[in-house]
N, C-alpha and C positions, 0 to 999 in steps of 0.2 A: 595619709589620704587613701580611699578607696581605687582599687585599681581599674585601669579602663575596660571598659567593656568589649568583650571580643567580639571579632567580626569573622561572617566565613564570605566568601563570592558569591554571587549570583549564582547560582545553579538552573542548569537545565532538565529535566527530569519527565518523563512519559511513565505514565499513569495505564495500567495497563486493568480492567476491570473486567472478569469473564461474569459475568450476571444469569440467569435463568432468561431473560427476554434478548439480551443483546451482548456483541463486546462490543467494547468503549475503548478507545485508546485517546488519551488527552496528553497533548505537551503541556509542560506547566513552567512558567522561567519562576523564581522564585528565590528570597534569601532570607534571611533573619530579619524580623521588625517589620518584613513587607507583606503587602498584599498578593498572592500568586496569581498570578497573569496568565489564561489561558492563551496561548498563542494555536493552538491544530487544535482537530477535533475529528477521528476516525469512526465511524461507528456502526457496524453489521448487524442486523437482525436476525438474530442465530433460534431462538428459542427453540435452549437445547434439551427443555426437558419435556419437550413432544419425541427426544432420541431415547429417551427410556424407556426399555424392556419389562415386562412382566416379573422380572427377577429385581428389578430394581438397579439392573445395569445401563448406563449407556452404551448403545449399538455401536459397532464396529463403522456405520454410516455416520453418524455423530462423531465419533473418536476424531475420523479422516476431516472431516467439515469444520469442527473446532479445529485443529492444527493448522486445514487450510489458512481458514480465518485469520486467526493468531497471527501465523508467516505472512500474510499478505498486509495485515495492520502494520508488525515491525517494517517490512519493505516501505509503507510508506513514508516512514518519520524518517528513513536509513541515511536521508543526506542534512537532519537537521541538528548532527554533532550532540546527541543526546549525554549527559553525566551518568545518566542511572535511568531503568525501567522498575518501576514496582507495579508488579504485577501479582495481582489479587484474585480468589475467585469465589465466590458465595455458595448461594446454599443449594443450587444445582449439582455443583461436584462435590460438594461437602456431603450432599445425603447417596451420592451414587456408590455402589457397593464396589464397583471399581476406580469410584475415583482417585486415588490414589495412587494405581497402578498408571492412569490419563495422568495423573500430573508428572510423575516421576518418566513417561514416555516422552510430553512435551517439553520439558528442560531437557532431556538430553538431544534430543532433537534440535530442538531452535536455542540451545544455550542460555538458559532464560532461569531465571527463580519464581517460575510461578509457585506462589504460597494459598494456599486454603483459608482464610479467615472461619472461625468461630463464629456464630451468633451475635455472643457477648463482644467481641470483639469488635465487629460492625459497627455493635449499638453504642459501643464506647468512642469510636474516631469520627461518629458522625454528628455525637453529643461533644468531642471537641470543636470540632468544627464551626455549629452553633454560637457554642461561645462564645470563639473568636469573632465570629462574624456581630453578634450582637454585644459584647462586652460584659464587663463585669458590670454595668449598673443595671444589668436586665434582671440579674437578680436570679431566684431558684427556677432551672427547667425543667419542663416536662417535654422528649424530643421523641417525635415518633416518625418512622418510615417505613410506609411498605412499598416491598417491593415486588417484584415479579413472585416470589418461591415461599418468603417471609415477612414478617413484620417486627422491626427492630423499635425497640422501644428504653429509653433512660433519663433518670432524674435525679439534680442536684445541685449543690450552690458551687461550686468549681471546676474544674477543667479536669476531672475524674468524675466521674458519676456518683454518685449512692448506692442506687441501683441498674444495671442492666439485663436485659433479656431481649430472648428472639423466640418467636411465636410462627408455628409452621402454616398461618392465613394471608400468604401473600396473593396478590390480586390475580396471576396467574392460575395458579396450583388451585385458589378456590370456581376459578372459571374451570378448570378442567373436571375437577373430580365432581362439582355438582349441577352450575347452567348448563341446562339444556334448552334446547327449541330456539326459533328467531320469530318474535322476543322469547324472550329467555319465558316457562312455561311458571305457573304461581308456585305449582309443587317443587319445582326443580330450586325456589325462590323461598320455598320455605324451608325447603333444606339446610339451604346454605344457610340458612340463620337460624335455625336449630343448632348444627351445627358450632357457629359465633357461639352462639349462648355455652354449651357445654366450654368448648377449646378457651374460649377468656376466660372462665372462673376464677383460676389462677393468677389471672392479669391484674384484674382486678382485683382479688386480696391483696397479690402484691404492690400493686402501683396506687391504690388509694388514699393509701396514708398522703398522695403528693399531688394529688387531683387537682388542689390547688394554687398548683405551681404555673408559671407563665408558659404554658403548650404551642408548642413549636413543631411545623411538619415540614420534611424536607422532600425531595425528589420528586419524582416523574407523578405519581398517585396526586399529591397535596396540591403540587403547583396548577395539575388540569380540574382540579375541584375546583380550588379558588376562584381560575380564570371563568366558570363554569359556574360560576353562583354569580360573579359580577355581569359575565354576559349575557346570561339571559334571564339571569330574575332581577338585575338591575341591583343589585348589592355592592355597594362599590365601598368598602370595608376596606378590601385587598385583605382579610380574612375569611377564614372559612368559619360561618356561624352556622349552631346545632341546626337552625329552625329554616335557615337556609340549605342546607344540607339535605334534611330532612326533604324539604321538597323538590331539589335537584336530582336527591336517590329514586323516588314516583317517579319523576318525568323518564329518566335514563330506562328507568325499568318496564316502560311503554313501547319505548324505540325497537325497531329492527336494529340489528349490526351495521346494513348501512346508515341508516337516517343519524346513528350516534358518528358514522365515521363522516358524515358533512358537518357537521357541529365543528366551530371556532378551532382552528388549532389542532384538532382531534386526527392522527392520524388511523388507516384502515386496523392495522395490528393493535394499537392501544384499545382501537374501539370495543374491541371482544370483550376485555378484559375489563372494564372501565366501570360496569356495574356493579362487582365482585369490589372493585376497591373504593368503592362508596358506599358497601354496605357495611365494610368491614371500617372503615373509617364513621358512620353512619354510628357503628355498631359500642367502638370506644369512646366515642361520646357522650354516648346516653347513659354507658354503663360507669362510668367517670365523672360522669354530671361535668363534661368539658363544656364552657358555653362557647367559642371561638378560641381556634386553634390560625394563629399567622404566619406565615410561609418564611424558609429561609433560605435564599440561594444554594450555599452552599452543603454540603451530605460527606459520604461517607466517600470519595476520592480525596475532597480539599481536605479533610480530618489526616489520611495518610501522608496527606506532601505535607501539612502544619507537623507532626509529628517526626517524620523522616528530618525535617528543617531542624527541629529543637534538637535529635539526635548531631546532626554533623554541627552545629553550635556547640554543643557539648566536649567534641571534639578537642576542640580550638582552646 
């Protein structure tokens, strides 16, 4: 007879995520075969890549404000008898000339394993993630996210990719280095898609071949388009469609910073940024021949607790 299938506990686990716009500190309970339950949810608006130097370092004011941060996220969760913190950090400290020397400061400080994900890396536990949440009858994906710094992008019929990649157009870093003026000025608008056109070429050779795979968007960028195509052009898809898209990018690109930050849901900080990642989602589309792209809760946090989970399974 085949033997029984092993079991580990419930685990409790905090999610610990240093991002380019925020940290994020998420409890997650969690076990094998289940669904991870968020139970807390900590989350500072740090954007730490306005603490970057002309040298391409983060400031000695940045170093102290992340660590604050950090210490004061752990402080909160400190009485909810945590198993483990994974704690992650993208492409803010990953491209800082010092970051490294920051990480290796913050563990020893706060006793912590913050780690640096890769790109590929990202693009891989956020394309697990997906899957889980949609199942194996969804069939081959195409799973994209951008986020503050980058844009993670992966495709394929399993719970490994085919391919992935991470593209340095995230909806931040494109508000910084080219929107200008309130509204954002035509030039400063032709740039930035100047810009798209040259930085995806690559994209596109590479992710063509899979254009026609079931395209899936996760986090903060995809979820406020959607809500943002159904509210106010009346598209109630719960999809993001090209031609919808198309005309939600116009209107956005009209608005002052404020008038986008009273729009549904929209907070003041997303709002800056909100143009930049509808052009660049605007922009994979067209060049993809994507016609609708459907949202999936879950990204690249639940991809590490699903993975972290299959590890201590293994264990057992």
């Amino acid at each position: 007879m085949f033997d029984p299938i092993p079991t580990i506990r419930p685990v409790r686990l905090g999610v610990l995520d240093v991002g380019s716009n925020t940290v994020h500190l998420q409890v997650v309970d969690a076990h094998r075969g289940s669904r991870p339950i968020h139970t807390s949810s900590y989350k500072t608006e740090l954007r730490l890549t306005e603490y970057v130097d002309g040298s391409g370092k983060i400031t000695e004011e940045g170093r102290e404000l992340l660590l604050r941060t950090i210490e004061e996220s752990l402080a909160n969760v400190s009485q909810l008898d945590l198993d483990e913190v994974l704690a992650f950090a993208t492409s803010a400290i990953r491209e800082a000339s010092n970051g490294q020397e920051i990480i290796a400061a913050i563990n020893q400080s706060l006793d912590l394993d913050l780690q640096v994900l890769s790109g590929e890396e990202e693009a891989k536990f956020t394309f697990l993630a997906v899957r889980r949440w949609l199942g194996w009858s969804s069939g081959d994906l195409l799973v994209l996210d951008i986020g503050g710094g980058s844009l993670e992008i992966a495709a394929g019929g399993d719970e490994v990719p085919e391919l992935a990649h991470s593209y340095p157009v995230g909806a931040g870093r494109m508000t910084r280095e080219f929107l200008k003026g309130d509204p954002f000025s035509a030039k400063s608008i032709e740039g930035l898609q100047g810009h798209l056109a040259n930085t995806l070429g690559p994209l596109v050779e590479d992710f063509s071949p899979f254009s026609s795979y079931r395209a899936v968007g996760t986090s903060k960028t995809f979820r406020t388009l959607a809500r943002l195509t159904s509210e106010l052009l009346g598209d109630g898809s719960g999809m993001i469609l090209r031609k919808s898209l198309e005309s939600l990018t116009k209107k956005l690109i009209g608005m002052t910073t404020a008038e986008r930050a009273r729009l549904p849901r929209v907070s003041a900080s997303r709002a800056h940024q909100l143009v930049a990642g509808a052009i660049v989602a605007r922009e994979i589309m067209s060049e993809l021949q994507i016609a609708s792209i459907e949202i999936c809760p879950w990204a690249l946090r639940e991809g590490i607790v699903l993975r972290r989970i299959d590890w201590l399974d293994n264990l057992n």
